[in-house]
PLY file of the C-alpha trace (Angstrom):
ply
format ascii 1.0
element vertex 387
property float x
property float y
property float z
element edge 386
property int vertex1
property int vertex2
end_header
28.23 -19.97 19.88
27.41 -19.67 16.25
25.26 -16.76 14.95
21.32 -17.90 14.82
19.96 -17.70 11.38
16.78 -15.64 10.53
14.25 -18.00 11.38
15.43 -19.23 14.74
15.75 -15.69 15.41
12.06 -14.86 14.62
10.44 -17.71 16.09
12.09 -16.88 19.41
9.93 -14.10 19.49
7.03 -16.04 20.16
5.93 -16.27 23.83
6.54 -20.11 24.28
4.71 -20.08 27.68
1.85 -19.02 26.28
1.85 -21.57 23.47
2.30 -24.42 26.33
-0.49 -23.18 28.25
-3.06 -22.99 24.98
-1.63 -26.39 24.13
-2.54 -27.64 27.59
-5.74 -25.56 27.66
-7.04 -27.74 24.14
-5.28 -30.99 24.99
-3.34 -30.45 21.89
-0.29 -33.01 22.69
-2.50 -35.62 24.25
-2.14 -39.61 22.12
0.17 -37.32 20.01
3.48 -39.41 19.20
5.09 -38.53 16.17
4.15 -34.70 15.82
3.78 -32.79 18.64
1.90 -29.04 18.46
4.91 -26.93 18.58
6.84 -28.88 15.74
3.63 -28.57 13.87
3.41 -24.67 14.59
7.01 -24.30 13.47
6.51 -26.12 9.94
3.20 -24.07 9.25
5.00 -20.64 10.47
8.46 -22.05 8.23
6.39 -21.83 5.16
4.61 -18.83 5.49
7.78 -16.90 5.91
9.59 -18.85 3.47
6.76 -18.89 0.97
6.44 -22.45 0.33
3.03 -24.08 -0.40
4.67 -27.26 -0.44
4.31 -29.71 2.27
7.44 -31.64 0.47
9.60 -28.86 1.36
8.96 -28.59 4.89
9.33 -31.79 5.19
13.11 -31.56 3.59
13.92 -28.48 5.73
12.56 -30.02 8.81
14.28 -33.65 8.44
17.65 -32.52 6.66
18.71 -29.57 8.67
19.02 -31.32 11.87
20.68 -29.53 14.84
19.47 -26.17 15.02
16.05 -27.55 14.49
15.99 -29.82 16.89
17.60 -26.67 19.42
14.62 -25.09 18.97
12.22 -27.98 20.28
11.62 -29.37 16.58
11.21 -32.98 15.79
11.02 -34.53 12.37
8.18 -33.85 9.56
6.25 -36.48 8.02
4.25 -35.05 5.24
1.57 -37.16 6.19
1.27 -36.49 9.69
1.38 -32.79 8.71
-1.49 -33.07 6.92
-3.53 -34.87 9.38
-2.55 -32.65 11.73
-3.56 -29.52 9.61
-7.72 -30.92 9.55
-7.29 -32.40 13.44
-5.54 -30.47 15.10
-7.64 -27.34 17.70
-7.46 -24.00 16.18
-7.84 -22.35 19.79
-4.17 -22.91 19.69
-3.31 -20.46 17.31
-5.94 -18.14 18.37
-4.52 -18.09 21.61
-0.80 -17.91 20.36
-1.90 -15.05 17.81
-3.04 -13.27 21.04
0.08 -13.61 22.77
2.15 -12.24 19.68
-0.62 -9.18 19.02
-0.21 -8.52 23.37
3.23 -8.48 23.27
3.39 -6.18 19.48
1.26 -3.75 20.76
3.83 -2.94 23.87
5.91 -1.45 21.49
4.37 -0.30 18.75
3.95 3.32 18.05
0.91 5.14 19.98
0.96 8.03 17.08
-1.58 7.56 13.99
-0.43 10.32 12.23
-3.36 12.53 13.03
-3.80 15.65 16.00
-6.39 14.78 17.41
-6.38 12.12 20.45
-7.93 8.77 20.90
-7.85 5.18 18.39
-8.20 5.65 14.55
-9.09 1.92 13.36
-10.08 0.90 9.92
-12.16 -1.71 9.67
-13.40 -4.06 6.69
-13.68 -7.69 5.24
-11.74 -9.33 2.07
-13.29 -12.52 0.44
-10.50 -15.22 0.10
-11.17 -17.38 -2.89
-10.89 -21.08 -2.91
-11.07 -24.04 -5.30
-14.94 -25.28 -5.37
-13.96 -28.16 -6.49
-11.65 -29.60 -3.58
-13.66 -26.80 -0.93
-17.25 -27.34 -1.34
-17.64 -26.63 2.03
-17.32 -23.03 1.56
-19.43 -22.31 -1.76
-20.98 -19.15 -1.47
-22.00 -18.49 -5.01
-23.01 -20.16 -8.10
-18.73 -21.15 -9.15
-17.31 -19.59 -6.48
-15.82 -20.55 -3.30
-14.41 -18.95 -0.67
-13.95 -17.66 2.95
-13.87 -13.97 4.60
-11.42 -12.56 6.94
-12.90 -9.73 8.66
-9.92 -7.23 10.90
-9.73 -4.03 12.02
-6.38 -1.92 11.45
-5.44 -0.25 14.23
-3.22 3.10 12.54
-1.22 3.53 15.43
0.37 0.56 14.58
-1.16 -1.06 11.61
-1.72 -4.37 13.87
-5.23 -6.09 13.76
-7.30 -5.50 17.06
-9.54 -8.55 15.79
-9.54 -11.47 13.11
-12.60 -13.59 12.43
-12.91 -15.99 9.92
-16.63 -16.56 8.84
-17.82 -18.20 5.21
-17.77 -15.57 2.46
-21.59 -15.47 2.29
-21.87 -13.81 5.90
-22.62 -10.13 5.76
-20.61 -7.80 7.51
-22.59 -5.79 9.79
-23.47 -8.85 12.24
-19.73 -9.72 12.32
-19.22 -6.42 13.09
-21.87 -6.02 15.90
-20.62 -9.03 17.71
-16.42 -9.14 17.77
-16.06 -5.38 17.65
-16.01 -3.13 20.37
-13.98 0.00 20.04
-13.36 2.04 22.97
-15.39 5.44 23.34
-13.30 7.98 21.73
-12.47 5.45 19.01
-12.65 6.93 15.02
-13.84 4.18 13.11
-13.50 4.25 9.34
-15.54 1.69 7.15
-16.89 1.82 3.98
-20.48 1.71 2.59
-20.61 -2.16 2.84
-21.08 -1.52 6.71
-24.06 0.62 6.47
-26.72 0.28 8.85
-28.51 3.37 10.63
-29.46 1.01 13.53
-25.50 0.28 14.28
-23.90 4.06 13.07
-26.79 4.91 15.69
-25.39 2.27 17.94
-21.69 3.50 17.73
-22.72 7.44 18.24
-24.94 6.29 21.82
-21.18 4.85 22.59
-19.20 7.21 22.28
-17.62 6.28 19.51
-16.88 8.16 16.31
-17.04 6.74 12.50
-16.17 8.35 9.22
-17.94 6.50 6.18
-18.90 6.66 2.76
-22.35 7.97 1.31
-24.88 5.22 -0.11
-26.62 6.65 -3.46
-30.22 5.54 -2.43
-29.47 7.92 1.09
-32.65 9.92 2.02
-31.47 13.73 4.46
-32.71 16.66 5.23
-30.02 19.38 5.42
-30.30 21.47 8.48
-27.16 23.59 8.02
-24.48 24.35 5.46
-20.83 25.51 6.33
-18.98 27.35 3.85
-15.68 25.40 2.00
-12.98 26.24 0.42
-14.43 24.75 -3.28
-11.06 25.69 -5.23
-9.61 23.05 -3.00
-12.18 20.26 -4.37
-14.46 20.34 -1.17
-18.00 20.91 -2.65
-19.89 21.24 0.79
-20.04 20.56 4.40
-23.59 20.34 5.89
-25.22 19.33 8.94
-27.94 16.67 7.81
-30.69 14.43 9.15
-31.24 10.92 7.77
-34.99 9.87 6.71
-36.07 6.73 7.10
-36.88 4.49 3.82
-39.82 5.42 1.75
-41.98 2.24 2.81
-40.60 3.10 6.45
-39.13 -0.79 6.73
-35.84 0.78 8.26
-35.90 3.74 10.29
-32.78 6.38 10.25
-30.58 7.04 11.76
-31.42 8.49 15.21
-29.13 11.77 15.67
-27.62 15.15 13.42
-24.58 13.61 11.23
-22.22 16.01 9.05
-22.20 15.32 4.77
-19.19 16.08 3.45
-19.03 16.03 -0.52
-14.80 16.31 -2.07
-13.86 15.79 -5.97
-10.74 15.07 -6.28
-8.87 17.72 -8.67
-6.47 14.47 -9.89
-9.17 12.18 -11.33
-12.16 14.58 -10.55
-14.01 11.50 -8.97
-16.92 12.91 -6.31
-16.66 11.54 -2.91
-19.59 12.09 -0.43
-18.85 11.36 3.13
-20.95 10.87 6.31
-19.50 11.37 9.72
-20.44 11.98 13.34
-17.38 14.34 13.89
-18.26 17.83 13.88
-14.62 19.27 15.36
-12.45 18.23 12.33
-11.73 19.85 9.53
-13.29 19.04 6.28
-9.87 18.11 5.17
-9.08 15.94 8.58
-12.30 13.93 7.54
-10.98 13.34 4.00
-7.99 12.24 5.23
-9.37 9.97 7.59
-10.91 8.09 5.16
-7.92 8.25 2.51
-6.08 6.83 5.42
-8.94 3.26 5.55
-6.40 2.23 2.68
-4.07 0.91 5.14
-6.38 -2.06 5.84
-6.63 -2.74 1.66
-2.61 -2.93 1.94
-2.75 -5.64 5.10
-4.81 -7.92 2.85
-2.82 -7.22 0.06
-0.10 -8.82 2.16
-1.59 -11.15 3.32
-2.16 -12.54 0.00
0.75 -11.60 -1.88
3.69 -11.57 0.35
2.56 -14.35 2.69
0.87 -16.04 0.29
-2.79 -16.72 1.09
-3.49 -18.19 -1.78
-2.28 -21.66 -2.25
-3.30 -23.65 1.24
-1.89 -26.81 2.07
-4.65 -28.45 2.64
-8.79 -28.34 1.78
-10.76 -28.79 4.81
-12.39 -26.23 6.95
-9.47 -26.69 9.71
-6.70 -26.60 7.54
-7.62 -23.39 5.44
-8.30 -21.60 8.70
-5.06 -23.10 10.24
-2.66 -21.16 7.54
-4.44 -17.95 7.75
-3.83 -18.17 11.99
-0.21 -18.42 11.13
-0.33 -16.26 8.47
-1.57 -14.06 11.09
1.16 -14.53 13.69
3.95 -14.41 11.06
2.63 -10.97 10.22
2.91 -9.59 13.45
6.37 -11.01 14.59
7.59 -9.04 10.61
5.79 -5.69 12.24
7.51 -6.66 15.82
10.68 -7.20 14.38
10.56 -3.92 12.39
10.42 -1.87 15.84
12.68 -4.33 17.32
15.26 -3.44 15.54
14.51 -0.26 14.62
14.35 -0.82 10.54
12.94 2.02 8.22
12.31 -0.77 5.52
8.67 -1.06 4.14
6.72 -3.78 5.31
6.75 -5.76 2.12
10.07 -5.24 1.63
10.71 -6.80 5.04
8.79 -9.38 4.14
10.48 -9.92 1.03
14.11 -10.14 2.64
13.19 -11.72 5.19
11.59 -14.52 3.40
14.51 -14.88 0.96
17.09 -14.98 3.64
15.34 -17.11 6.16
18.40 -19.63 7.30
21.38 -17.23 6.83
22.78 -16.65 9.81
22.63 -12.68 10.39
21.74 -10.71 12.62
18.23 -9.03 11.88
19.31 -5.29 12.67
21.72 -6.19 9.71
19.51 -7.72 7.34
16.61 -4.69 7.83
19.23 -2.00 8.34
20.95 0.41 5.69
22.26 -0.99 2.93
25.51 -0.09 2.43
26.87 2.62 -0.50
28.15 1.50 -3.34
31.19 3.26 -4.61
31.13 3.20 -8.88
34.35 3.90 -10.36
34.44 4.97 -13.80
35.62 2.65 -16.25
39.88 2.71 -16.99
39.04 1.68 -20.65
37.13 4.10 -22.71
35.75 3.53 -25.95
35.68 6.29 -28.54
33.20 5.89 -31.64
34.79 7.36 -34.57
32.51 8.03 -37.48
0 1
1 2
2 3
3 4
4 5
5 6
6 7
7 8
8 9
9 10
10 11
11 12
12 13
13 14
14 15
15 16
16 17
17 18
18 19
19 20
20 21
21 22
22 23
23 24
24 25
25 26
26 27
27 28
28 29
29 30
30 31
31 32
32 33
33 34
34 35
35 36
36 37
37 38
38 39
39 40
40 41
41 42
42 43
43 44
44 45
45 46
46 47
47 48
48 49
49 50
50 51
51 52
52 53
53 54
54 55
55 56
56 57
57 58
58 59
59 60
60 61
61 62
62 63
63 64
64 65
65 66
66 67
67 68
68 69
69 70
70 71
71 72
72 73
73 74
74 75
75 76
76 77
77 78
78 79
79 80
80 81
81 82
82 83
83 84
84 85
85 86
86 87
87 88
88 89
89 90
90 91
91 92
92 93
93 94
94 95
95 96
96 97
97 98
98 99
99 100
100 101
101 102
102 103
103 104
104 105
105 106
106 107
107 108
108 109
109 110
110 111
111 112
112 113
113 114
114 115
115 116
116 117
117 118
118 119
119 120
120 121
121 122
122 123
123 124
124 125
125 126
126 127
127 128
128 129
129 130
130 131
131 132
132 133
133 134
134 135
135 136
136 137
137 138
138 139
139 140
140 141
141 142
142 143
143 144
144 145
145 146
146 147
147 148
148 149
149 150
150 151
151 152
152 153
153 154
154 155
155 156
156 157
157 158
158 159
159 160
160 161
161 162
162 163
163 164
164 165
165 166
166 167
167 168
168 169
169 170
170 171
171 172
172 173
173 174
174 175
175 176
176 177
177 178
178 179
179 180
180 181
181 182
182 183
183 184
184 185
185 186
186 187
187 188
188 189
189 190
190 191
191 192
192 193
193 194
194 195
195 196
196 197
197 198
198 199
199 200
200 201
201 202
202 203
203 204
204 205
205 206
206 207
207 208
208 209
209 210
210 211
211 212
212 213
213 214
214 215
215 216
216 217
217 218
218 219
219 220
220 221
221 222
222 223
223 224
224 225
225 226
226 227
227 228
228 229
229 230
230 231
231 232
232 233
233 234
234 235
235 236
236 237
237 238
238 239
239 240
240 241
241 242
242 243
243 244
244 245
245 246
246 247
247 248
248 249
249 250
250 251
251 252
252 253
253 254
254 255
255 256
256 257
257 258
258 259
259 260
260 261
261 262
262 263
263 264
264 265
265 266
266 267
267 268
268 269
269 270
270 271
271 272
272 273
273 274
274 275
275 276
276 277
277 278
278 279
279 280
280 281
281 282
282 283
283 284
284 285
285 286
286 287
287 288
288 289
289 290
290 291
291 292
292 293
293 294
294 295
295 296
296 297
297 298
298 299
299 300
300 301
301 302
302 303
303 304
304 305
305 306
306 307
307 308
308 309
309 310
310 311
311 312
312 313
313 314
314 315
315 316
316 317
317 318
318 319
319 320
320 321
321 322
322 323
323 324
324 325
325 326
326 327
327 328
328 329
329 330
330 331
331 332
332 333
333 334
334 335
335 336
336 337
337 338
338 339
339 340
340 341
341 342
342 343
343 344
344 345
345 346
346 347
347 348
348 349
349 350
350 351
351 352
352 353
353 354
354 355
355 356
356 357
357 358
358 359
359 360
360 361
361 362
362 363
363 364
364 365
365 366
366 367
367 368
368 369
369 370
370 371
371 372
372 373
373 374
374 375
375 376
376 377
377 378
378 379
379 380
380 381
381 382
382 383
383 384
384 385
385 386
């Protein structure tokens, strides 16, 4: 038997019990005659590893290339029906088949987060993906502007997302947050000032749960104690503080002791000012901690650059949803396959190969593993300038 190429090798990775069982669960397949769920899973999950924002080209690959297509449970792509099926066809499909993937990633992935201490270090935040007003009026959120959010939080251990929403870009954060997440107790969350709220940080510290988060300027404390710091190392102070409510005493604080932390960074001498609910850690732990929330900058950065959430194939609600869900999955089977096989590549480099190589027929150990040495000879002819 031949060697699979890349892609048959990737998509094998998804549990395909699980995708029956959603597609039952959503009556996905029912009056469904020329493009059944899983071809139409396959063509979305084809581009966004290939790159293509072309529904053209999926239809080539997926009509041309017969046999191995067809080996994998593929039938033919109509460009038409793929469209149609992007604004018809149930999301909870991919929602359930993104949950499968994440179950089976996190079984493997790494349970270290590159901090001592024990328990979850997550990183949570929101990124506005900007659409064309024009064909997506649907999602207008601002005078010119359209666009959706994707809210996620990073999970460091791993840098998998323990939960995707997609809401329209005009929904604030904190509600999103309130509702979908719920980290363990024990959990460090790290957000940034766009997820202030006294009432929830108050929330989060009744639970057991930890959170390391930036300063807002218009903050009102008293300071109960002051530690000393090493200030040659940048760390201005560490005090024990108590929050005041607002001066017209609309929102009260926040109900508990917190610890201010305030670093400038020697390299760009920029002031930081940080407010956590960890007393144990070191003032440098702390800074680190929230050095470390850049992880969940660099997932949206690949989302949007390497699996290119950006162009959509179609303009409706469904369809713009749709790619991101597979965008989603194909994500996770790249980090799975990374600890499948053991590769020390980068994760957009990964991407990268993998998406140029997608139907050659090698192994994936090979195509993530070390490249090999190149030997350079020195030339035989050398050339002498006389002057």
């Amino acid at each position: 038997m031949s060697q699979p190429n890349v892609f048959e090798q990737i998509i094998k990775l998804v549990p395909k019990h699980s995708f029956r069982a959603a597609v039952a669960k959503f009556d996905g397949d029912s009056f469904k005659r020329r493009l059944d769920c899983w071809t139409w899973f396959g063509a979305l999950l084809f581009g966004q590893l290939s790159g293509h924002d072309s529904i053209r080209a999926m239809e080539r690959v997926f009509c041309v290339g017969n046999a191995r297509m067809r080996r994998l449970g593929f039938s033919t792509v109509c460009r038409s029906t793929l469209a149609d099926a992007n604004r018809t066809r149930p999301l909870g499909i991919l929602e359930e088949t993104y949950k499968a993937v994440l179950a089976r990633a996190k079984e493997i992935c790494p349970e270290r987060h590159g901090f001592r201490f024990k328990g979850e270090v997550k990183a949570l935040d929101a990124s506005v993906i900007d659409l064309c007003l024009s064909l997506s009026p649907w999602a207008n959120f601002r005078k010119g502007r359209s666009g959706i959010k994707l809210h996620t939080a990073i999970d460091l251990a791993g840098d998998l997302p323990d939960f995707v929403v997609i809401t329209k870009a005009r929904r604030h954060d904190v509600p999103i947050a309130r509702q979908y997440f719920h980290p363990k107790p024990g959990t460090t969350v790290i957000i940034d000032r766009g997820y202030w709220s006294a009432s929830w940080l108050s929330e989060l510290n009744e639970k057991k749960v930890f959170f390391v988060t930036r300063e807002r300027k218009n903050n009102r404390f008293k300071v109960a104690q002051s530690r000393l710091t090493d200030r040659t190392q940048g760390y201005l102070c560490d005090q024990i503080v108590y929050q005041k409510p607002s001066k017209k005493g609309r929102y009260p604080g926040y109900r508990g002791r917190l610890r201010r932390i305030s670093y400038r960074d020697p390299d760009t001498n920029k002031k930081l000012t940080f407010i956590t609910n960890r007393f144990d850690l070191a003032t440098s732990t702390i800074c680190a901690l929230y050095k470390a929330r850049w992880k969940v900058e660099l997932f949206f950065k690949a989302l949007k650059q390497n699996l290119k959430v950006k162009k959509f194939l179609g303009n409706s609600a469904n369809a713009v949803k749709a790619q991101i869900l597979v965008a989603l999955i194909a994500f996770v089977l790249i980090q799975l396959v990374r600890w499948l096989t053991k590769s020390r590549v980068s994760m957009p480099e990964a991407m990268a190969a993998i998406g140029t190589l997608l139907l050659l027929r090698e192994p994936l150990s090979k195509l993530l593993g070390i490249l090999p040495r190149v030997t350079r000879h020195p030339p035989s002819v050398q050339l002498v300038l006389q002057i």
